[in-house]
N, C-alpha and C positions, 0 to 999 in steps of 0.2 A: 395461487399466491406463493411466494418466494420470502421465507424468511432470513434478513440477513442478520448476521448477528457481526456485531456493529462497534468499533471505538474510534471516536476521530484522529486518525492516523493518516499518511499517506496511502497505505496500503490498506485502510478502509476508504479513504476518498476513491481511491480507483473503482471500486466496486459501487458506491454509492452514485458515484459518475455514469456508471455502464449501466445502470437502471432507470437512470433519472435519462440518458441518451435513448434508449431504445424505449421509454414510456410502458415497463413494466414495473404493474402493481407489487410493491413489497411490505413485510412489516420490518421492523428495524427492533433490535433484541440488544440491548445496551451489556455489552460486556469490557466492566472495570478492568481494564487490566492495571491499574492501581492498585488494586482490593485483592490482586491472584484471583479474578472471576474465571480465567480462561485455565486454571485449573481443575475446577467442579466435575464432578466428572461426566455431567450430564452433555458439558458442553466438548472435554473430552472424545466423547463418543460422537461427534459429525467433526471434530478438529483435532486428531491424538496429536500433534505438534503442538499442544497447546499455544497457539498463536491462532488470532482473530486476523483477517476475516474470515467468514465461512458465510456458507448459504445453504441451504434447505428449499428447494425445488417439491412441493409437494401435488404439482401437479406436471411432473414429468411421466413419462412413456414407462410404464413398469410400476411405478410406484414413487412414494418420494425419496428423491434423491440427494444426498449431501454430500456438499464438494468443500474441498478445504483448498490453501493457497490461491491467493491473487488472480494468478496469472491462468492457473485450471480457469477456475470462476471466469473470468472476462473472456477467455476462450468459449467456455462452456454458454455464457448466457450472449456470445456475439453465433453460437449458431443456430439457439432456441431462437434468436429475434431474426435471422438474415441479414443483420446489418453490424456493418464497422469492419470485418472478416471476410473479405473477396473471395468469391468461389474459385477464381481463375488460377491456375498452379501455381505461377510464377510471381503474382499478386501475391498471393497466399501468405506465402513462404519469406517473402519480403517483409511483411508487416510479422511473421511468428520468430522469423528472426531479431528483429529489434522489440519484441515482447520479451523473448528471452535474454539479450542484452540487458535491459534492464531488470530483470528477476535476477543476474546472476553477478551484475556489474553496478548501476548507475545508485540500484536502491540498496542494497549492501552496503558498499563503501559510502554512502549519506547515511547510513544510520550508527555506522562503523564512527563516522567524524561527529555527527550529531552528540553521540554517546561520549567522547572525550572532549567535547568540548563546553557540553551543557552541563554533561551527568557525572565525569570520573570526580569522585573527590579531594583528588591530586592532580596538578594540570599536568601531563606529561608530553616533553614537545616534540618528545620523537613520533611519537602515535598523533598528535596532530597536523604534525608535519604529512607525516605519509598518508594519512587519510583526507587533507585537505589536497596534498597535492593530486590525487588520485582521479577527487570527486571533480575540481580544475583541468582537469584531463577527459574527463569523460564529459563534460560541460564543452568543451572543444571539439571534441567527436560529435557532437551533437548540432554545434554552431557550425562546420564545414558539411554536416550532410545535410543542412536546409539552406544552401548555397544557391540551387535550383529548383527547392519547392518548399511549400506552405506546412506539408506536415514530412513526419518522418517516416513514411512509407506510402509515398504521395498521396492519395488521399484520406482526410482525415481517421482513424482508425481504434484500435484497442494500443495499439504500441503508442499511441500519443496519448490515452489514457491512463497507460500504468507509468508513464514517464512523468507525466504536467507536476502530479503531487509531489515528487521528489525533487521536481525545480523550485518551487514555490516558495518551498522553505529555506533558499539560500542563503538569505540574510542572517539564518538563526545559523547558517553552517559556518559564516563567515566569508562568505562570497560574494561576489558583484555580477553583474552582468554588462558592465559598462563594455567589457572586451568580447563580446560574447552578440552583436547587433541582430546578426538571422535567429540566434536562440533568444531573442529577449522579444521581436516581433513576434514569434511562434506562440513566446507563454502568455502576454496581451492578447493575442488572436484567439487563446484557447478559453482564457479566462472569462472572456466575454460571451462566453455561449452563456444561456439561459440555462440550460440543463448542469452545466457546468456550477453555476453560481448553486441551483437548487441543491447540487451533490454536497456542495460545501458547505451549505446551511445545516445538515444532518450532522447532528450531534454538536451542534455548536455552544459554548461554554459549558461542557461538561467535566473538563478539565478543572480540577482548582489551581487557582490563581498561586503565585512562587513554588519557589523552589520546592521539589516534592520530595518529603519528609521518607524516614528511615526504609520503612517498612512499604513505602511505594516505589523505593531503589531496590530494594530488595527481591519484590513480587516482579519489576519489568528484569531486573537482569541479575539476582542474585540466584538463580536457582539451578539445581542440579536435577541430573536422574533419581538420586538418591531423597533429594529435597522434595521432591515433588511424590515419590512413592510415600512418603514419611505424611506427608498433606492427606495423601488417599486414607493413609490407616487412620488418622486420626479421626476422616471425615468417619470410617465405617462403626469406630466405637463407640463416634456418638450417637448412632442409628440407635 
């Protein structure tokens, strides 16, 4: 059984997708990162990036295993299942290169624009500017490299999994797809998997409804090294 510990995010839907795709039993571990859950430091210890998701493999080869970041995880559980991940070299390396394109590019800069545009408390239009124009550009990249085929490392994959949840949310980035026709075919195409739909029912309304009060700005993006070691001490003197 595969614990995954879980918030409905993009980069929790990606993982909720690659389990719900390859038809592996998991349990799903609800971590607030509203509340700073992904602080505790129980959870700490299979995630020290305090950032969800992670997973817990407890019947892996050795013992149980816990893997932090996305893009590990969908690597790691596309070669436990054999599928999504081509054996063949040049396959491979196709689809692990546009896994990392968007680990390093596509979902950054969507959460980089997300964040000033949903969340800064001051609108700033230089930081909107260059992060809408960014994610617009990389939405491009993405609309010319499905010119000649159905996914983005021709057949379907992990790199069109960790990708689909950072399309999805355009509307809330302030984007269209109207200019965008092979990319807007691909995320319809994708959307309509079954597995797909099930990934996206996990964790659904768990979020509270408007805009999210002081102290849940604070827990997703107010924190430091310092802030967080200050969280630990406190947690151990009320041991």
């Amino acid at each position: 059984m595969i614990d995954l510990y879980f918030w409905p995010t993009p980069n929790g839907w990606k993982i909720s997708i690659m389990l719900e795709e390859c038809g592996i039993p998991y349990n799903t571990v609800a971590v607030h990162i509203g509340k700073g859950e992904q602080f505790e430091p129980e959870f700490l210890a299979i995630s020290p990036n305090n950032r969800m998701p992670a997973i817990v493999d407890h019947e892996a080869p050795g013992g149980s295993l816990p893997i932090f970041e996305s893009g590990a995880i969908l690597t790691y559980l596309a070669e436990k299942s054999g599928r999504f991940l081509p054996a063949d070299l040049h396959q491979r390396y196709e689809v692990m290169q546009w896994l990392f394109w968007q680990m390093a590019g596509l979902g950054p800069m969507a959460g980089q624009l997300s964040h000033f545009t949903n969340y800064a408390p001051e609108k700033i239009d230089y930081a909107v500017e260059r992060y809408s124009n960014e994610y617009n550009r990389l939405l491009g990249v993405m609309d010319q490299r499905l010119q000649d085929r159905d996914y983005i490392a021709g057949d379907y994959s992990i790199a069109d999994m960790a990708s689909w949840p950072w399309v999805r949310s355009y509307e809330r980035f302030g984007q269209s797809l109207d200019n965008f026709p092979r990319l807007e075919k691909w995320y319809l195409r994708i959307a309509g998997r079954p597995a797909v739909v099930k990934g996206m029912e996990v964790g659904k309304g768990w979020w509270d409804a408007g805009r999210p009060d002081e102290e849940t700005i604070r827990n997703l993006f107010g924190q430091t090294a310092s802030s967080i070691q200050r969280m630990a001490d406190e947690k151990d003197q009320r041991k």
